[in-house]
N, CA, C and O atoms as a GROMACS GRO file, in nm:
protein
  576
    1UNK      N    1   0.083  -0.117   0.000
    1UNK     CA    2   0.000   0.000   0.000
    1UNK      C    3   0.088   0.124   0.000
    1UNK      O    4   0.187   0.130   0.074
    2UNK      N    5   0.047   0.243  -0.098
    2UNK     CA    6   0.119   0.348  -0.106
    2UNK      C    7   0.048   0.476  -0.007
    2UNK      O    8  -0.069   0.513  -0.017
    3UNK      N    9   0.161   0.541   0.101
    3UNK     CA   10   0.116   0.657   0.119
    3UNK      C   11   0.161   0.733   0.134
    3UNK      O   12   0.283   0.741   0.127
    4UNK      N   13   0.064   0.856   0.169
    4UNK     CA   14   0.132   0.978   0.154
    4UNK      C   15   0.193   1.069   0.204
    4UNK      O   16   0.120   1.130   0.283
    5UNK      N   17   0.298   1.112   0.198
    5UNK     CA   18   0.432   1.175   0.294
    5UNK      C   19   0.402   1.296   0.283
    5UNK      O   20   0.424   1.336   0.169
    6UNK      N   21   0.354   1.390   0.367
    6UNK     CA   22   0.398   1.512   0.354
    6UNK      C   23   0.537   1.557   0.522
    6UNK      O   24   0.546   1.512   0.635
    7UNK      N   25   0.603   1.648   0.456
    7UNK     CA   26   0.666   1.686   0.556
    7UNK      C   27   0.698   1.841   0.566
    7UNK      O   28   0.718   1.904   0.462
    8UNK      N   29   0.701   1.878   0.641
    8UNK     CA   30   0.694   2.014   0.650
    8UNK      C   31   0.844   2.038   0.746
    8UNK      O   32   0.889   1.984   0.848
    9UNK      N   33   0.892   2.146   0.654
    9UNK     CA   34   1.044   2.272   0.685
    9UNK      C   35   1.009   2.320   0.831
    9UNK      O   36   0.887   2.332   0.826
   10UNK      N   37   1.040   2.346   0.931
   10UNK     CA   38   0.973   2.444   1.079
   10UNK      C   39   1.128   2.451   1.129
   10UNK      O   40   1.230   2.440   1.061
   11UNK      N   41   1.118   2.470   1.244
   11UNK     CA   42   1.214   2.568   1.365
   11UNK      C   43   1.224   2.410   1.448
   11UNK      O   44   1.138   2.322   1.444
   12UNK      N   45   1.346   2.404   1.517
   12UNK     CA   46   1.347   2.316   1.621
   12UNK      C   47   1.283   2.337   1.749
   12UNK      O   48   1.254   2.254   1.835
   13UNK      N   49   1.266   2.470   1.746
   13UNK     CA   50   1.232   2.515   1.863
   13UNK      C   51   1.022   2.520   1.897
   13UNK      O   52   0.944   2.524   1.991
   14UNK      N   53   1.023   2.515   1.718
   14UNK     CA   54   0.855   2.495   1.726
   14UNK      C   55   0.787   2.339   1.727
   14UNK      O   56   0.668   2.313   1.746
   15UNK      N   57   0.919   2.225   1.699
   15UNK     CA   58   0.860   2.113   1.678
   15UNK      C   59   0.770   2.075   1.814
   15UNK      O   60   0.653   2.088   1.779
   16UNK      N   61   0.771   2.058   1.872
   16UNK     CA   62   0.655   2.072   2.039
   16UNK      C   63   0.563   2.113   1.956
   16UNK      O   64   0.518   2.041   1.867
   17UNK      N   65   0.524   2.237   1.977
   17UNK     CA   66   0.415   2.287   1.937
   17UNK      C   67   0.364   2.239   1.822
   17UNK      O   68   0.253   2.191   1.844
   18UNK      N   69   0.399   2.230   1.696
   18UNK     CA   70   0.364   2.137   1.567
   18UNK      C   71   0.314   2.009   1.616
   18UNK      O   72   0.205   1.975   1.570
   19UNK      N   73   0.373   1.926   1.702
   19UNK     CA   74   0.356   1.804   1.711
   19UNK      C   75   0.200   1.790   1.768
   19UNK      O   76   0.098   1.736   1.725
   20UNK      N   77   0.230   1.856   1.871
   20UNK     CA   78   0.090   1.875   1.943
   20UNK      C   79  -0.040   1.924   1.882
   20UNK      O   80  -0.152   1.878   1.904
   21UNK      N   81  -0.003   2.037   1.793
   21UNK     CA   82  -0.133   2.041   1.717
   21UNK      C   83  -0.133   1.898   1.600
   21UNK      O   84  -0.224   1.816   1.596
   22UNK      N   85  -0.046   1.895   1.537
   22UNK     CA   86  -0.076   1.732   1.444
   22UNK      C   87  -0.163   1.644   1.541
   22UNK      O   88  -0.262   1.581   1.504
   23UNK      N   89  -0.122   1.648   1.648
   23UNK     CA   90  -0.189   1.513   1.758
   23UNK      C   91  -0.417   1.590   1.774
   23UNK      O   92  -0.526   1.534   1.787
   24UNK      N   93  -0.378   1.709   1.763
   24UNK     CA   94  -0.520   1.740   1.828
   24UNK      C   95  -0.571   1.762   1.661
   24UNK      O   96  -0.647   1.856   1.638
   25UNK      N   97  -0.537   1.693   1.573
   25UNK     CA   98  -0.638   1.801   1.446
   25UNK      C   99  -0.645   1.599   1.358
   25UNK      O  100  -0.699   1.573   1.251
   26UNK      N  101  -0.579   1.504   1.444
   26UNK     CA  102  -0.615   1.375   1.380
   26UNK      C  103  -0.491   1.305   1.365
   26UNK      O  104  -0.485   1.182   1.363
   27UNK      N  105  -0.400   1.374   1.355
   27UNK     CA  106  -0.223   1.311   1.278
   27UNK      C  107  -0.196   1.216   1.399
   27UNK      O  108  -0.204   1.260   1.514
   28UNK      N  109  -0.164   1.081   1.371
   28UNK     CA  110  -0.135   1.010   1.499
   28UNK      C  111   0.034   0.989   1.534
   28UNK      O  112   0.095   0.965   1.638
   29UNK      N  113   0.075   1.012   1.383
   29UNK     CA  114   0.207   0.942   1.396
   29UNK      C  115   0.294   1.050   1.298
   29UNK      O  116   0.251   1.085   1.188
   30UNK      N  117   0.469   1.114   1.375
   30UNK     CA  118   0.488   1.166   1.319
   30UNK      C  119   0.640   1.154   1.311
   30UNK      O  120   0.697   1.148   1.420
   31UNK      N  121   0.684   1.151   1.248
   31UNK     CA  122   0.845   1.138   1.244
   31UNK      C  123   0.902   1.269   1.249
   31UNK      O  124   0.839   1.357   1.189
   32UNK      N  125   1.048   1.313   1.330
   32UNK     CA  126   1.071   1.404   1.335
   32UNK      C  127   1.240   1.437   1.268
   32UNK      O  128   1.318   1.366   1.332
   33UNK      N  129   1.298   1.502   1.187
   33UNK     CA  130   1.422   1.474   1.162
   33UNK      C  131   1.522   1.617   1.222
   33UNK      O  132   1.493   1.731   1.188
   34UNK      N  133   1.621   1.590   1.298
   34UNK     CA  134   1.666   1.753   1.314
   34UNK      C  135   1.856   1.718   1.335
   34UNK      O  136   1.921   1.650   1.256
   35UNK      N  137   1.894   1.763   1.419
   35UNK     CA  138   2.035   1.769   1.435
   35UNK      C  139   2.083   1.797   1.586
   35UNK      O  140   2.198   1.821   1.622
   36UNK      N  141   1.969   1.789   1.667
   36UNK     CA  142   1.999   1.811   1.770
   36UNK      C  143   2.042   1.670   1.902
   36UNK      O  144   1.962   1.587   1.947
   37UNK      N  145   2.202   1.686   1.937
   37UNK     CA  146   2.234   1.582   2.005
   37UNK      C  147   2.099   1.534   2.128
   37UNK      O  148   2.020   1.616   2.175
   38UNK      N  149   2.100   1.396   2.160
   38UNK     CA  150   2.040   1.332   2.247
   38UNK      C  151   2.121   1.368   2.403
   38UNK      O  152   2.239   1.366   2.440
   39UNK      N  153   2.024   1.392   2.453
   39UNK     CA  154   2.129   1.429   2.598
   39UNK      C  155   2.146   1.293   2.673
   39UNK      O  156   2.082   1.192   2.645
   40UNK      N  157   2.264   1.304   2.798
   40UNK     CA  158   2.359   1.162   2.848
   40UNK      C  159   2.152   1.082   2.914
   40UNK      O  160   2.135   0.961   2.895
   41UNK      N  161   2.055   1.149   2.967
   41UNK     CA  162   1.934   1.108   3.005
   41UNK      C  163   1.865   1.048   2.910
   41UNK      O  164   1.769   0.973   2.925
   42UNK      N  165   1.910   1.079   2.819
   42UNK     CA  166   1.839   1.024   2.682
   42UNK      C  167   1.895   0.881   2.611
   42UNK      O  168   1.835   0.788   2.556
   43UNK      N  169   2.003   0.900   2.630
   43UNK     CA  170   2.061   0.817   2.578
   43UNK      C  171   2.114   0.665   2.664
   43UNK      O  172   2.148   0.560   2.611
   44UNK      N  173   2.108   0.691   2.787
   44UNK     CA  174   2.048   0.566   2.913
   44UNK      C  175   1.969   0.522   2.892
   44UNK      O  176   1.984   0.400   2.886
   45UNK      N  177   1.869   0.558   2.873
   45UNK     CA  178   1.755   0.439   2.806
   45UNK      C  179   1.736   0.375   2.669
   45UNK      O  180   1.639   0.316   2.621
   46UNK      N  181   1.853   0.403   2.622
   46UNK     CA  182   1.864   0.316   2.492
   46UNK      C  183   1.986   0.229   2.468
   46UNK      O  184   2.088   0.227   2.536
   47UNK      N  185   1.950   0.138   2.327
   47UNK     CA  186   2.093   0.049   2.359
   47UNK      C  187   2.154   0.100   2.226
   47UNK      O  188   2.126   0.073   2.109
   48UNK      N  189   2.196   0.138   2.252
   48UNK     CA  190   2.311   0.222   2.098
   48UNK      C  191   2.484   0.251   2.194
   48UNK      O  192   2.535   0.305   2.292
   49UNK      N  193   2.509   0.174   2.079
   49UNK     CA  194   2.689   0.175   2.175
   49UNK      C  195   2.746   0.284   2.106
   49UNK      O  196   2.857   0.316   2.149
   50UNK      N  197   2.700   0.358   2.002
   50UNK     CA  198   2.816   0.412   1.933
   50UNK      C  199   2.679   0.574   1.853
   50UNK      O  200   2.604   0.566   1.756
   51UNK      N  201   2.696   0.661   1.923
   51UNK     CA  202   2.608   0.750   1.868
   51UNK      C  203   2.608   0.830   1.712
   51UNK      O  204   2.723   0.817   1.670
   52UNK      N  205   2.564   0.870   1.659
   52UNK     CA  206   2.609   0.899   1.500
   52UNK      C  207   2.609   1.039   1.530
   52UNK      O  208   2.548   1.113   1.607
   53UNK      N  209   2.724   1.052   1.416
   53UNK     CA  210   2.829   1.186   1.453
   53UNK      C  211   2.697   1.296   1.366
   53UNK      O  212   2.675   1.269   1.248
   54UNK      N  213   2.629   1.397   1.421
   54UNK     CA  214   2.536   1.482   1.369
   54UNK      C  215   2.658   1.581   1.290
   54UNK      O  216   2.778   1.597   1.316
   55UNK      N  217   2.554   1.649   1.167
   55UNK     CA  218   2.597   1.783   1.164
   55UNK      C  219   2.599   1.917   1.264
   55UNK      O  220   2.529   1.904   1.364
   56UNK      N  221   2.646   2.004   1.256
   56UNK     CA  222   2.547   2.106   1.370
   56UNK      C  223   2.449   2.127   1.354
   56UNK      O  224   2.391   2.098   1.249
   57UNK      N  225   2.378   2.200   1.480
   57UNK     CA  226   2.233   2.213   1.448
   57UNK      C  227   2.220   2.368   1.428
   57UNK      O  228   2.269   2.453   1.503
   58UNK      N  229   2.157   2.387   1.330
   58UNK     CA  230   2.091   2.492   1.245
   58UNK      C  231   1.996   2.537   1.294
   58UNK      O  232   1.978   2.658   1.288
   59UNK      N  233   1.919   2.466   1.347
   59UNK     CA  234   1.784   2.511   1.427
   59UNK      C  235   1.661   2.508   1.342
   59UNK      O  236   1.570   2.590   1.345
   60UNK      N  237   1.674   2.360   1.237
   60UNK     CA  238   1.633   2.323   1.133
   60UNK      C  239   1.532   2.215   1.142
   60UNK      O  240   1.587   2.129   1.212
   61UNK      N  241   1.430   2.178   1.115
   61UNK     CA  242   1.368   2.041   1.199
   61UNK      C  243   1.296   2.028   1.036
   61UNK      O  244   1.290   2.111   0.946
   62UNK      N  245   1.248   1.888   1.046
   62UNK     CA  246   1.165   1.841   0.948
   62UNK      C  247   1.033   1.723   0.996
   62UNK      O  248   1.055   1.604   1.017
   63UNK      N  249   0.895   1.792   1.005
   63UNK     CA  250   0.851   1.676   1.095
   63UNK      C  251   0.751   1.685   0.932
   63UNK      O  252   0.705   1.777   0.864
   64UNK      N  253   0.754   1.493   0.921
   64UNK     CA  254   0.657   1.468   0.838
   64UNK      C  255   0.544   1.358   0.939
   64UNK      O  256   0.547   1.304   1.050
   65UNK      N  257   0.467   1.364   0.845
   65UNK     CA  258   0.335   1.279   0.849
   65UNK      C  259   0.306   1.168   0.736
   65UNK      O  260   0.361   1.162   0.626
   66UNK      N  261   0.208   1.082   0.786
   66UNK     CA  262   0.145   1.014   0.689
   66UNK      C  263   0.014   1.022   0.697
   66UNK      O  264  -0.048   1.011   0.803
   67UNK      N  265  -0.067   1.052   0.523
   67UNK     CA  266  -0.231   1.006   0.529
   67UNK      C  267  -0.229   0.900   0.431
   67UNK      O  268  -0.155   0.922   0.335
   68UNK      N  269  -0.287   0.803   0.431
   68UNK     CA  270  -0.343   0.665   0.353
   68UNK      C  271  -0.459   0.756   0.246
   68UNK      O  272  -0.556   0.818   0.290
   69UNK      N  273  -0.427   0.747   0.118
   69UNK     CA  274  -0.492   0.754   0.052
   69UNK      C  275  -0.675   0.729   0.051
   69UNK      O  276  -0.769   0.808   0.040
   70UNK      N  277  -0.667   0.612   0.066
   70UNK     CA  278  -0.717   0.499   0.080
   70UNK      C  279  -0.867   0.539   0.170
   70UNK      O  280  -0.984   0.518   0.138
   71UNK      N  281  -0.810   0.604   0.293
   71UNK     CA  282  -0.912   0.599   0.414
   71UNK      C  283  -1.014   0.703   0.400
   71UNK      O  284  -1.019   0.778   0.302
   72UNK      N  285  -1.085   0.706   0.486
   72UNK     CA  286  -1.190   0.810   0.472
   72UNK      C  287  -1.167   0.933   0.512
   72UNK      O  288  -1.260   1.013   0.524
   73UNK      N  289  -1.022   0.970   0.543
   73UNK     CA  290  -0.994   1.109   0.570
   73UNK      C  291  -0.948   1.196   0.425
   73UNK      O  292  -0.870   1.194   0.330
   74UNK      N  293  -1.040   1.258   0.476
   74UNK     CA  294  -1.013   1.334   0.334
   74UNK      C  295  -0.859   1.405   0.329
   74UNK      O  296  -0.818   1.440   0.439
   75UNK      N  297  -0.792   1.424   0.244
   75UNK     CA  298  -0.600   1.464   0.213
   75UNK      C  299  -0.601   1.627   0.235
   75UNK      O  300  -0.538   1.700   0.311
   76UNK      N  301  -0.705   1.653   0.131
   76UNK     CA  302  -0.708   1.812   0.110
   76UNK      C  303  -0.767   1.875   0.253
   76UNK      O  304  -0.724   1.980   0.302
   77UNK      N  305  -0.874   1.791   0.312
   77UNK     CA  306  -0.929   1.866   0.457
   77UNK      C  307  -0.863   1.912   0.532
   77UNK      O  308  -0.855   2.024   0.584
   78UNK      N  309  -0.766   1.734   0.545
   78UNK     CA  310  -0.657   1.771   0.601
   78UNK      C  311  -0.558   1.878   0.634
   78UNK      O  312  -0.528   1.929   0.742
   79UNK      N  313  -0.506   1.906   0.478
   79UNK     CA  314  -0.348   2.007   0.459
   79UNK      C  315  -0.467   2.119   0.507
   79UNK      O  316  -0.447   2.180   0.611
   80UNK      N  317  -0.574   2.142   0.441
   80UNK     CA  318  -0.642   2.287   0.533
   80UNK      C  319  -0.620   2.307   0.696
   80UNK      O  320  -0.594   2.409   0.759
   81UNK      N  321  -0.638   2.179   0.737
   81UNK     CA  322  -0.625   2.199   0.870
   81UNK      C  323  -0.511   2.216   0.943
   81UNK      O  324  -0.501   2.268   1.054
   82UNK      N  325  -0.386   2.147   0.840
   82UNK     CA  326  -0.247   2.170   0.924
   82UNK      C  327  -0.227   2.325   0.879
   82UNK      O  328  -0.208   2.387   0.984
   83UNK      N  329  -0.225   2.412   0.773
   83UNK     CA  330  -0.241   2.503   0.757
   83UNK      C  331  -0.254   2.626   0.857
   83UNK      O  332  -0.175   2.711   0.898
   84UNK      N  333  -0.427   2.588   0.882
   84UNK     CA  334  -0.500   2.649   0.977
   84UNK      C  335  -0.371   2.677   1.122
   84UNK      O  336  -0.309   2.773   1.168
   85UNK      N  337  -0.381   2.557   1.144
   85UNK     CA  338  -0.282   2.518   1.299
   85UNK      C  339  -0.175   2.582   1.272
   85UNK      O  340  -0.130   2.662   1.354
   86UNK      N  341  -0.106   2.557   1.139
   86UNK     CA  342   0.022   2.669   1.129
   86UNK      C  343  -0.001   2.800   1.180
   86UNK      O  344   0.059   2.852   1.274
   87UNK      N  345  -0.107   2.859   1.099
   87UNK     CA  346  -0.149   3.009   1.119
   87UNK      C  347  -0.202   3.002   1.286
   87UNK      O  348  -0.292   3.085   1.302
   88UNK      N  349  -0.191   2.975   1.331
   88UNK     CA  350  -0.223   2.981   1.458
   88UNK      C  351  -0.115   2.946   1.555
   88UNK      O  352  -0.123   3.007   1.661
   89UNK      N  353   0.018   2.832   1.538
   89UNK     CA  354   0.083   2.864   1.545
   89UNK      C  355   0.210   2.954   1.549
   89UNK      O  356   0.317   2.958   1.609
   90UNK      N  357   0.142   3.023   1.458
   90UNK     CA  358   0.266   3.137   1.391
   90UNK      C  359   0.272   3.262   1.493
   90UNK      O  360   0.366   3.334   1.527
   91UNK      N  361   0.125   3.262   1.531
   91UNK     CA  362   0.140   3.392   1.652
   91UNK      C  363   0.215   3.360   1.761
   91UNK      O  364   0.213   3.433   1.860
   92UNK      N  365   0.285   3.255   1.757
   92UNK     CA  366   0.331   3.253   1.953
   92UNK      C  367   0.453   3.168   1.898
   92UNK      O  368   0.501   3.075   1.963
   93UNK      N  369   0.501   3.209   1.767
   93UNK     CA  370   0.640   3.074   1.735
   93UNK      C  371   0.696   3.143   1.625
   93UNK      O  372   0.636   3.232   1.566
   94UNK      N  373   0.832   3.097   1.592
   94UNK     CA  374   0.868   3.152   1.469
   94UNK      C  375   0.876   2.965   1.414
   94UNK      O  376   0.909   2.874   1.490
   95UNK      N  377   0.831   2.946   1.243
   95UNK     CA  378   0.773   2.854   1.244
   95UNK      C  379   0.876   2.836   1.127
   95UNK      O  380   0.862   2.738   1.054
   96UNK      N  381   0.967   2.917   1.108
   96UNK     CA  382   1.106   2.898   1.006
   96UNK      C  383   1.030   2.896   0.864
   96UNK      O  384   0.939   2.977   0.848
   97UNK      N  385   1.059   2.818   0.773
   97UNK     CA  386   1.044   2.828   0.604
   97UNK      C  387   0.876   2.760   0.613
   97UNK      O  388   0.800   2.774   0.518
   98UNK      N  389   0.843   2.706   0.710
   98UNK     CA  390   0.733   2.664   0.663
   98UNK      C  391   0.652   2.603   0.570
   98UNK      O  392   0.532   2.619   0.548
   99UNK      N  393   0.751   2.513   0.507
   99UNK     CA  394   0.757   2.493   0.369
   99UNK      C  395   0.677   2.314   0.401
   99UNK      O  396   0.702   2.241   0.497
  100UNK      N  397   0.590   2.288   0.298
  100UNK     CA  398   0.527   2.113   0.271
  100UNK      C  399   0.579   2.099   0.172
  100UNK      O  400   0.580   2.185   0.083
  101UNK      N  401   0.644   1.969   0.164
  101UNK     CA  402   0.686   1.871   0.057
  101UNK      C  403   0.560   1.784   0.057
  101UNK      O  404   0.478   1.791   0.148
  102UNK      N  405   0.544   1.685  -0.069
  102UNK     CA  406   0.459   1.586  -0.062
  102UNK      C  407   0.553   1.493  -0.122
  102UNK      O  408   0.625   1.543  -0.208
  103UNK      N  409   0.566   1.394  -0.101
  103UNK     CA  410   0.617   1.251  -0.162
  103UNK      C  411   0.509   1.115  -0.125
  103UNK      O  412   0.424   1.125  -0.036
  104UNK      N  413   0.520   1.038  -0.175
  104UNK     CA  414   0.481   0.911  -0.166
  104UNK      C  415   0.560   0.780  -0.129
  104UNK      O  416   0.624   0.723  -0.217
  105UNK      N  417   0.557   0.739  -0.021
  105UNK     CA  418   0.604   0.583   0.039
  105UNK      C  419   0.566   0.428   0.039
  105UNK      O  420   0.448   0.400   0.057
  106UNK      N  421   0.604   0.386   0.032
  106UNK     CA  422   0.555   0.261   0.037
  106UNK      C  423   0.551   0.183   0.204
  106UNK      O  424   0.639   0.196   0.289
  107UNK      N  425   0.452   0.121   0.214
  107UNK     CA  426   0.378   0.040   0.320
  107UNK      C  427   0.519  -0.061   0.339
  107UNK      O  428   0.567  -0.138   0.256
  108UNK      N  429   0.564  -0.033   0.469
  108UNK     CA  430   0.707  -0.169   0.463
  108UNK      C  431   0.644  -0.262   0.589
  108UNK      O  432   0.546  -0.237   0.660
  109UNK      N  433   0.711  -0.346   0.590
  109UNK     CA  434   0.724  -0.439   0.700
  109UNK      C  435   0.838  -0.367   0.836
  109UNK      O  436   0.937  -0.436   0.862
  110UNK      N  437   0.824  -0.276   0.892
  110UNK     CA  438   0.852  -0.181   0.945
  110UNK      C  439   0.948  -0.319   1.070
  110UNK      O  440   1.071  -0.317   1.079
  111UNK      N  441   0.878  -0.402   1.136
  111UNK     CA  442   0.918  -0.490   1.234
  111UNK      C  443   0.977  -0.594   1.204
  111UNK      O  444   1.017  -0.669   1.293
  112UNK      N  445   0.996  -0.621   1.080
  112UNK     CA  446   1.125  -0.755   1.013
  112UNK      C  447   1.240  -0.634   0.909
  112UNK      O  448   1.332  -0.693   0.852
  113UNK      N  449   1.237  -0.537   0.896
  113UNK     CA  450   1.284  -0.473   0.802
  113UNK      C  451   1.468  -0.476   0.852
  113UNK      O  452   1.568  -0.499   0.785
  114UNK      N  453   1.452  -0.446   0.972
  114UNK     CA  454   1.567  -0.446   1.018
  114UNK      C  455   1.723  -0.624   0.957
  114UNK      O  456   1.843  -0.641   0.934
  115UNK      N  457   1.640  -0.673   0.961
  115UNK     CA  458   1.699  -0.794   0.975
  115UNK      C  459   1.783  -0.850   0.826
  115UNK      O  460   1.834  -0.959   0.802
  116UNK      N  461   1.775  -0.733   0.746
  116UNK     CA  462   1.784  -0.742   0.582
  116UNK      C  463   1.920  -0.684   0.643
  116UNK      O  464   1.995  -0.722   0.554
  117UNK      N  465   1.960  -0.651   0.688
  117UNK     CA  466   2.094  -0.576   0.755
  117UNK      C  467   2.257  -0.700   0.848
  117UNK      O  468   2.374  -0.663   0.863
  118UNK      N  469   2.193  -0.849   0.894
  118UNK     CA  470   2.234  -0.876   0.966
  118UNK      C  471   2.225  -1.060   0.874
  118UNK      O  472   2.144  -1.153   0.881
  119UNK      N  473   2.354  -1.035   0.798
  119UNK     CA  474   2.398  -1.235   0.743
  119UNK      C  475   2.462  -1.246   0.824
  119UNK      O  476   2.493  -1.180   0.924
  120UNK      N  477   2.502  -1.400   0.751
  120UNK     CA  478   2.565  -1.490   0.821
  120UNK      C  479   2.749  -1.432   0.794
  120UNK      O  480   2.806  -1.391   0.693
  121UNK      N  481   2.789  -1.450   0.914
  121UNK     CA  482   2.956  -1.427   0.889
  121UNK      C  483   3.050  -1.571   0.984
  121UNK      O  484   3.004  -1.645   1.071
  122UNK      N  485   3.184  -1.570   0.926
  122UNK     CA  486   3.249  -1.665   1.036
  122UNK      C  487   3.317  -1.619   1.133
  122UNK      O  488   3.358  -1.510   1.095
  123UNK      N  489   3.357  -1.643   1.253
  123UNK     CA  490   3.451  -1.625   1.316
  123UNK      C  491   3.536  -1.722   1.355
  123UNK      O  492   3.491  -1.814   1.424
  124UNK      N  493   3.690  -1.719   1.315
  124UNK     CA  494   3.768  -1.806   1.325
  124UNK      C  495   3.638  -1.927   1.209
  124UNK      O  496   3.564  -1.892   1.117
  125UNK      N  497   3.669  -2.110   1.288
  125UNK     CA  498   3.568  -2.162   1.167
  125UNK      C  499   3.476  -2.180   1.254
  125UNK      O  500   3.463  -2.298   1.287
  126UNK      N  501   3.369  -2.068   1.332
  126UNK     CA  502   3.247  -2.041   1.365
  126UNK      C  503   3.181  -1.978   1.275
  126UNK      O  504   3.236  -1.883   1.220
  127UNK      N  505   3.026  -2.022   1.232
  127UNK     CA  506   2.928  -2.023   1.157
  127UNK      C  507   2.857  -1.913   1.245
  127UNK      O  508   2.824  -1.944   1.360
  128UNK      N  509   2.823  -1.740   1.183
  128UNK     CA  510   2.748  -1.707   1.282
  128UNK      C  511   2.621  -1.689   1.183
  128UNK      O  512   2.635  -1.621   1.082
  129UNK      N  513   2.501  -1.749   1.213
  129UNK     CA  514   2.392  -1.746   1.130
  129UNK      C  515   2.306  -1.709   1.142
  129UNK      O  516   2.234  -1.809   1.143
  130UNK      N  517   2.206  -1.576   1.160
  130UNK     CA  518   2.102  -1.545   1.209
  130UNK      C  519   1.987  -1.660   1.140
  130UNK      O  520   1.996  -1.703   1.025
  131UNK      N  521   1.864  -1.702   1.253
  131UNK     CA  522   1.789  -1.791   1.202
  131UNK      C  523   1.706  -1.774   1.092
  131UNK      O  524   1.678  -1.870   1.019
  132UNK      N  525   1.674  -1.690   1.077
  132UNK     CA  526   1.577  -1.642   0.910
  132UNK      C  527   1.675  -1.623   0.796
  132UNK      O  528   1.626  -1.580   0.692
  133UNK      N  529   1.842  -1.654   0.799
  133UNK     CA  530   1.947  -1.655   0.703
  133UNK      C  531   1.944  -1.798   0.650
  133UNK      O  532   1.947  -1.886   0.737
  134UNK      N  533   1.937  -1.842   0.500
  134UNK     CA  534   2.026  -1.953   0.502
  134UNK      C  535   2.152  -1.972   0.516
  134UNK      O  536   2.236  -1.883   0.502
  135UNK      N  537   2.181  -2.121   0.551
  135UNK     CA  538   2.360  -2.159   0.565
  135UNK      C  539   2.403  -2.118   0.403
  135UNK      O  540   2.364  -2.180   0.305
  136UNK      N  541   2.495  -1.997   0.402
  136UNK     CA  542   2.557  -2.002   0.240
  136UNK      C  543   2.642  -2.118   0.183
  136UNK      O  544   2.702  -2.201   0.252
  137UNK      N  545   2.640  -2.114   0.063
  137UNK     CA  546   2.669  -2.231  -0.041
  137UNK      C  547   2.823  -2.272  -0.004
  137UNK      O  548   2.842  -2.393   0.000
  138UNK      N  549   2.938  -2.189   0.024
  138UNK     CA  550   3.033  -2.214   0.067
  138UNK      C  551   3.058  -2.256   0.196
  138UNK      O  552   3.177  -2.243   0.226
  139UNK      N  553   2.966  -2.315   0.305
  139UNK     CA  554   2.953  -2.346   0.387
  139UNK      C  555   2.884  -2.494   0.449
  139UNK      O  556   2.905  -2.570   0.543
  140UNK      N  557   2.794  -2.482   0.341
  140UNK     CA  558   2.694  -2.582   0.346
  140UNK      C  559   2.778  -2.799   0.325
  140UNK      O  560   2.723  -2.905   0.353
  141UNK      N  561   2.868  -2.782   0.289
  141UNK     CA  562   2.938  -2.886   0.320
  141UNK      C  563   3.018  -2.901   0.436
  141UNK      O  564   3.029  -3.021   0.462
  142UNK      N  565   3.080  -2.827   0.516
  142UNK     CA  566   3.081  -2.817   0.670
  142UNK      C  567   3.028  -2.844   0.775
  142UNK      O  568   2.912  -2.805   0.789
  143UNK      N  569   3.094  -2.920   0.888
  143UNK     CA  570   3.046  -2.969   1.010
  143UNK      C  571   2.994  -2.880   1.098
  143UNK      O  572   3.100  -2.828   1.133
  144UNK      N  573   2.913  -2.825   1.158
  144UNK     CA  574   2.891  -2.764   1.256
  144UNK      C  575   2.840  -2.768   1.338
  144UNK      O  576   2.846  -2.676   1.419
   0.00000   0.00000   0.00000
C-alpha cells in the first residue's frame, strides 16, 4: 500500500508545538528529523553503543506525516487543517520556512525490516547465522 508523505520545513524550537497540534487536528504518527544531540538522560535508556556523529544544528527540523490515501480522511481537509494550525501557530512561534513537501512511500514491514541488515559471517571456523538466514553455499558442506 502506497502513502502519503507530507513533511513540513519548521524551527526546532517549534517542533513541540507542531507536534501537538498534528496530535489534536487527527495526525497520529509523526516522524521528526533535526540535528539536535540526544542528551547523556536520553541516551540511558537506549541500547546504541556508538552515537552517530550529527551535523550542527541549524535550528532546522523536518517533521513529516502520513495520510493513507485509501481511508476516509479526506488529504485536502486535512493540509487545510495543518495550515490552519500553522497560522495559529505562527502567533506565539517563529515557524522557520514553513515549507510542505509531498512525496509518496511505500507500506514496509517496518518490524522484520531491520533484519535485511544482519547475514551470516564466520569467526575463526564459527558459523554465525542469524535464524531467518540460510547456511551459504560455501559453507553448506561443513560440520557444525
Amino acid at each position: 500500500m502506497k502513502w502519503k508523505k507530507f513533511t513540513l520545513t519548521t524551527t526546532t524550537e517549534a517542533v513541540d508545538l507542531v507536534s501537538s497540534m498534528f496530535d489534536e487536528i487527527g495526525i497520529e504518527g509523526i516522524e521528526i528529523e533535526d540535528n539536535i544531540p540526544l542528551t547523556e538522560a536520553e541516551t540511558k535508556g537506549m541500547f546504541i553503543d556508538i552515537l552517530p556523529e550529527l551535523p550542527p544544528d541549524e535550528g532546522v527540523a523536518r517533521v513529516s506525516f502520513y495520510l493513507d490515501p485509501d481511508s476516509d480522511t479526506n488529504i485536502e481537509e486535512m493540509l487545510i487543517k495543518v495550515e490552519e494550525g500553522l497560522d495559529e501557530l505562527s502567533m506565539f512561534t517563529d515557524l522557520g520556512a514553513r515549507t510542505i513537501e509531498t512525496s509518496e512511500t511505500e507500506d514496509k514491514d517496518w518490524i522484520n525490516n531491520w533484519k535485511q541488515y544482519f547475514k551470516p559471517f564466520t569467526v575463526d571456523d564459527i558459523l554465525i547465522k542469524p535464524t531467518w538466514e540460510e547456511i551459504p553455499e560455501e559453507h553448506k558442506e561443513k560440520n557444525y
